[in-house]
C-alpha positions as CSV (number, residue, x, y, z in Angstrom):
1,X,87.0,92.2,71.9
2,X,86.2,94.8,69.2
3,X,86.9,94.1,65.7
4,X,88.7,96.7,63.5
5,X,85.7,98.1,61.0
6,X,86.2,97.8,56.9
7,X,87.0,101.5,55.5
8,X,83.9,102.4,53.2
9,X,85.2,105.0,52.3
10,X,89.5,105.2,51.8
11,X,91.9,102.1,51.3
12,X,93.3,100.5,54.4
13,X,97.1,101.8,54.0
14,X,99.9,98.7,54.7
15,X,102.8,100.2,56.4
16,X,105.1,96.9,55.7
17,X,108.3,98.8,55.0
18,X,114.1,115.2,101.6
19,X,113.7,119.1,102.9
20,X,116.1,121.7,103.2
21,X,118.5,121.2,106.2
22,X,117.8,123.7,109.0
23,X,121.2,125.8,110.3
24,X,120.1,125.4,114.2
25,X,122.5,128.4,115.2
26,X,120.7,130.9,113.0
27,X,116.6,131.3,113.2
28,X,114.3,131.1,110.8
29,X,111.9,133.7,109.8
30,X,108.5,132.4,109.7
31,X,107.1,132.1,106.6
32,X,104.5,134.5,105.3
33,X,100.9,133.6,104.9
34,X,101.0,134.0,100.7
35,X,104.2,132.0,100.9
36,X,102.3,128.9,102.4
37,X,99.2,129.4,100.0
38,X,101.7,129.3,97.0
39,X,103.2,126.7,98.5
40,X,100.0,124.7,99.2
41,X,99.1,125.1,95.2
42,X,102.7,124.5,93.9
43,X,102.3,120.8,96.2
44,X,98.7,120.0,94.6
45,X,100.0,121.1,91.1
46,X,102.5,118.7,91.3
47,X,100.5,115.7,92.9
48,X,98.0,115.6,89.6
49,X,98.3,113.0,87.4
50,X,99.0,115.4,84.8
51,X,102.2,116.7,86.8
52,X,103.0,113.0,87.1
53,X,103.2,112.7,83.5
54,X,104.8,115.5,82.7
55,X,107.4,114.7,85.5
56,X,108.0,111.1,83.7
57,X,108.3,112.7,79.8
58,X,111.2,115.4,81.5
59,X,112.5,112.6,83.0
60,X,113.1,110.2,80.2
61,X,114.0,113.2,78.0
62,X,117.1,114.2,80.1
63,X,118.1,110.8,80.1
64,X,118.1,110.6,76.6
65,X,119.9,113.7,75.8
66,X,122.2,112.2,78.5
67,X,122.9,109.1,77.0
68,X,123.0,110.3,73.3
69,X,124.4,113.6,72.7
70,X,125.8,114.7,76.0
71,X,128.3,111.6,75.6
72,X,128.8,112.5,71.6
73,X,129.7,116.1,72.6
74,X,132.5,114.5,75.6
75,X,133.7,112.6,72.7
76,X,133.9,115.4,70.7
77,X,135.6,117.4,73.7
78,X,138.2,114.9,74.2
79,X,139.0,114.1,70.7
80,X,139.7,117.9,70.7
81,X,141.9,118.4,73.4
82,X,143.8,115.2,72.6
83,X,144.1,117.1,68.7
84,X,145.3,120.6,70.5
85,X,147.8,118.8,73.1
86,X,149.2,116.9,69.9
87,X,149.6,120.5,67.9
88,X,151.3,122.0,71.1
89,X,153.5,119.3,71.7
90,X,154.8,118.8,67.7
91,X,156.9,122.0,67.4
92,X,158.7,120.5,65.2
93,X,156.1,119.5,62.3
94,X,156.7,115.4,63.2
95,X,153.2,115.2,62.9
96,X,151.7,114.6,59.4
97,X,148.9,116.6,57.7
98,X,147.5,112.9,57.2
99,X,147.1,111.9,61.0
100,X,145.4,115.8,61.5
101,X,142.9,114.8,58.3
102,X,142.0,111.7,60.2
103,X,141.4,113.2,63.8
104,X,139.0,115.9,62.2
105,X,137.1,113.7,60.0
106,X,136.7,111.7,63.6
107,X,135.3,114.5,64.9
108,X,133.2,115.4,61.8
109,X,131.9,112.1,62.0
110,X,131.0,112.8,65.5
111,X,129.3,116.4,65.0
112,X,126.9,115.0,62.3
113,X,126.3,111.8,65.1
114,X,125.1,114.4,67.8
115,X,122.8,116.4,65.1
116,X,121.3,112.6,64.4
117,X,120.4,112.4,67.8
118,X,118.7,116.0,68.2
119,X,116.9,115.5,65.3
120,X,115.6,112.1,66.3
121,X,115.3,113.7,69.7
122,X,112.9,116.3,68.6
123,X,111.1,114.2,66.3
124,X,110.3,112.0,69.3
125,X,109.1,115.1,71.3
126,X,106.8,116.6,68.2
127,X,107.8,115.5,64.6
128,X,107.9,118.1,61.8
129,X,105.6,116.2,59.9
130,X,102.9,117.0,62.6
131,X,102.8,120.5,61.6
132,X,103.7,120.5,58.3
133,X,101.3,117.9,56.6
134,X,99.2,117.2,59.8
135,X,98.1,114.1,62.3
136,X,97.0,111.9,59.6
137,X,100.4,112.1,57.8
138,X,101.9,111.9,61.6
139,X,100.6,109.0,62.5
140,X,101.6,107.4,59.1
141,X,104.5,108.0,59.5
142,X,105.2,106.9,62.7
143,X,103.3,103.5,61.7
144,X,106.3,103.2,58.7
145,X,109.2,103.7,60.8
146,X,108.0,100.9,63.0
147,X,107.6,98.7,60.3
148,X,111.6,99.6,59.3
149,X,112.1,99.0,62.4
150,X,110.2,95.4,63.1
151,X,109.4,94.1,59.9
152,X,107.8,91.2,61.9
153,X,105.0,93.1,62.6
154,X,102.2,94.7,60.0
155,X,101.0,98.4,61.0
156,X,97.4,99.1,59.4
157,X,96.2,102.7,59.4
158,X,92.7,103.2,58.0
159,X,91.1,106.9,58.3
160,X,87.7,107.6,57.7
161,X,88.1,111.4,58.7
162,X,89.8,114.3,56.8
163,X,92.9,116.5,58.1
164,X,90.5,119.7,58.3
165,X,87.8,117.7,60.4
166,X,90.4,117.1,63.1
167,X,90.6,120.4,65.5
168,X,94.1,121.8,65.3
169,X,94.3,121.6,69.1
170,X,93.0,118.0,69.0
171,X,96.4,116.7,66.9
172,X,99.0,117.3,69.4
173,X,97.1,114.8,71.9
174,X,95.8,112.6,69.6
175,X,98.9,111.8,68.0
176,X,100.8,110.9,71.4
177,X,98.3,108.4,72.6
178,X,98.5,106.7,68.8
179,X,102.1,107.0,69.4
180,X,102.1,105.6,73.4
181,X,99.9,103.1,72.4
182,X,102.1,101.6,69.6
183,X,105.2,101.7,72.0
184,X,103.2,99.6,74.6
185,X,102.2,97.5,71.7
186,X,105.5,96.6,70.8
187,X,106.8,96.4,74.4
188,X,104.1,94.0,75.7
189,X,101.9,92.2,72.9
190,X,104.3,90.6,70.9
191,X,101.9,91.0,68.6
192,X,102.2,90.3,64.9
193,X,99.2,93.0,63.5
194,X,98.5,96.2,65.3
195,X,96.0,98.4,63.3
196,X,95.4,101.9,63.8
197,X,92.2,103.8,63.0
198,X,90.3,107.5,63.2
199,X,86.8,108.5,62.0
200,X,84.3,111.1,62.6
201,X,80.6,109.5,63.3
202,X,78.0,111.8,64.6
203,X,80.3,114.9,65.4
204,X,82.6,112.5,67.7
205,X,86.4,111.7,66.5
206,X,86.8,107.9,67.1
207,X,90.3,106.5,68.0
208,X,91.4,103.0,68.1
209,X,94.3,101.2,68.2
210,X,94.4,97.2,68.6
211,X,96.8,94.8,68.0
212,X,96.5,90.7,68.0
213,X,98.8,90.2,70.8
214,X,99.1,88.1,74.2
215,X,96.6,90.7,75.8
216,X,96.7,91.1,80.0
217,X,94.5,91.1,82.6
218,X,92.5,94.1,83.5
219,X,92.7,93.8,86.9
220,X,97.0,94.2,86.4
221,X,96.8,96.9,84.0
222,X,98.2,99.8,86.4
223,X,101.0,97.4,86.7
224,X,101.9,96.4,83.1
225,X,101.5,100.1,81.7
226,X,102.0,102.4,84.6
227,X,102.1,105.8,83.6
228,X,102.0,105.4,79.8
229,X,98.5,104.7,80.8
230,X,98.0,107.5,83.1
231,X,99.4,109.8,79.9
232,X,96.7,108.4,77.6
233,X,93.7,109.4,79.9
234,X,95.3,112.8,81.0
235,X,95.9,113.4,76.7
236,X,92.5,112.5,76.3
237,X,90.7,114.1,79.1
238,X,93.0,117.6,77.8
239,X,90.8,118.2,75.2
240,X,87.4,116.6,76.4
241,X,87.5,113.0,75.8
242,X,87.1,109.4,77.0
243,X,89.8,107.0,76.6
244,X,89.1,103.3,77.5
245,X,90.8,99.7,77.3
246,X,89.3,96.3,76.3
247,X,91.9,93.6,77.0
248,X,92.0,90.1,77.9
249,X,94.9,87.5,78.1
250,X,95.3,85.5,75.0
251,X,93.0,88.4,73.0
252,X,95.2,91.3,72.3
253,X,94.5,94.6,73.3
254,X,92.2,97.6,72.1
255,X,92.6,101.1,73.2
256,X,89.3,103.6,72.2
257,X,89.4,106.9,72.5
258,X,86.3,109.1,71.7
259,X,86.6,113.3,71.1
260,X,84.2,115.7,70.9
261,X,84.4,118.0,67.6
262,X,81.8,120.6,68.9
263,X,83.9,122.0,72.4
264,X,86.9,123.0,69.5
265,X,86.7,124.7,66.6
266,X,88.9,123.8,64.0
């Protein structure tokens, strides 16, 4: 199992806070040759592991728009046409401006709920921070809302790399394994330490993530991480790298990436 390197250079940062059916009265027309070609390259599109991922990601983000805001917003809805029925039905005033107050600061309370959950919804798909200060600040970030989160467990960031040594098109896919790799952290080590680090040694960007946790057996890895797993490797192999796991039971877990500064410029 790798060990997490000292930081000669910057101060470890503590982050404790089925098909169509077929109408048999009416023919088919056959379909044309280009039609079959596109259709041949739409299947094997589709059945890359990239399309896989991508599938998953859509996938879990309907469900959470779903689950968060589309059942805020049929709140919302009801609360309002329980607020217009009551109007319509007091002709004659018997309603008081104090029971209106309280149904619209309900639904105020409500409104400001759902813009929670597409902020937090957004920050989950690419955080604002990303762009605006960079990775670095990105992935510090996301290590100090964990620790809000589970104070139980110690995130340690330590960069030996600078913001402009990073190639722009490198961040995106960089941060989301960090971030992918934390989740699965938290989801499977029960781990008390994870640390995070990123340097530049002989033009190649090194990534690792390890955490002191109950670790797993190589052999079931497809099984315990599925396609967060599958993500990692298609991230990494997006912009020319190598991603790689060291794992044992009882060992905790180390994920390295490795990317090449000289196929991107900065």
């Amino acid at each position: 199992m790798a060990s997490e390197k000292k930081n000669p250079r910057r101060e470890l940062d503590v982050h404790s806070l089925l098909p169509l059916p077929i109408n048999k009265q009416q023919p088919r027309a056959l379909p044309k040759q280009e039609d079959n070609i596109k259709l041949l390259l739409e299947h094997k599109r589709l059945s890359t592991p990239a399309a896989v991922t991508e599938e998953v990601e859509r996938k879990r983000l309907s469900q959470d728009i779903h689950d968060g805001i589309g059942q805020i917003l049929t709140t919302i809805g009801i609360q309002v046409t329980q607020c217009l029925n009551g109007h319509d039905n007091d002709q004659h005033g018997s309603q008081s401006l104090q029971q209106h107050k309280v149904s619209l600061e309900q639904l105020s309370l409500l409104v400001r709920e759902a813009i929670g959950e597409v902020r937090s919804i957004c920050r989950a798909i690419r955080p604002a921070i990303l762009d605006d200060l960079g990775v670095l600040a990105a992935i510090s970030w996301q290590c100090r809302q964990i620790s809000r989160a589970t104070p139980e467990v110690v995130v340690v960031t330590n960069f030996d790399i600078e913001e402009a040594q990073i190639p722009v098109g490198y961040r995106s896919a960089i941060y989301r394994i960090v971030q992918e790799s934390l989740n699965n952290a938290l989801k499977y080590a029960q781990a008390s330490r994870i640390g995070v680090s990123l340097s530049l040694q002989d033009e190649l960007i090194h990534l690792s993530i390890i955490d002191n946790g109950i670790g797993f057996d190589l052999a079931t890895i497809r099984e315990r991480l599925g396609i967060g797993l599958i993500s990692m490797r298609e991230r990494a192999a997006s912009i020319h790298g190598k991603l790689e796991i060291d794992a044992a039971i009882g060992d905790g877990v180390e994920i390295r990436a490795l990317f090449p500064t000289g196929t991107m410029s900065p």
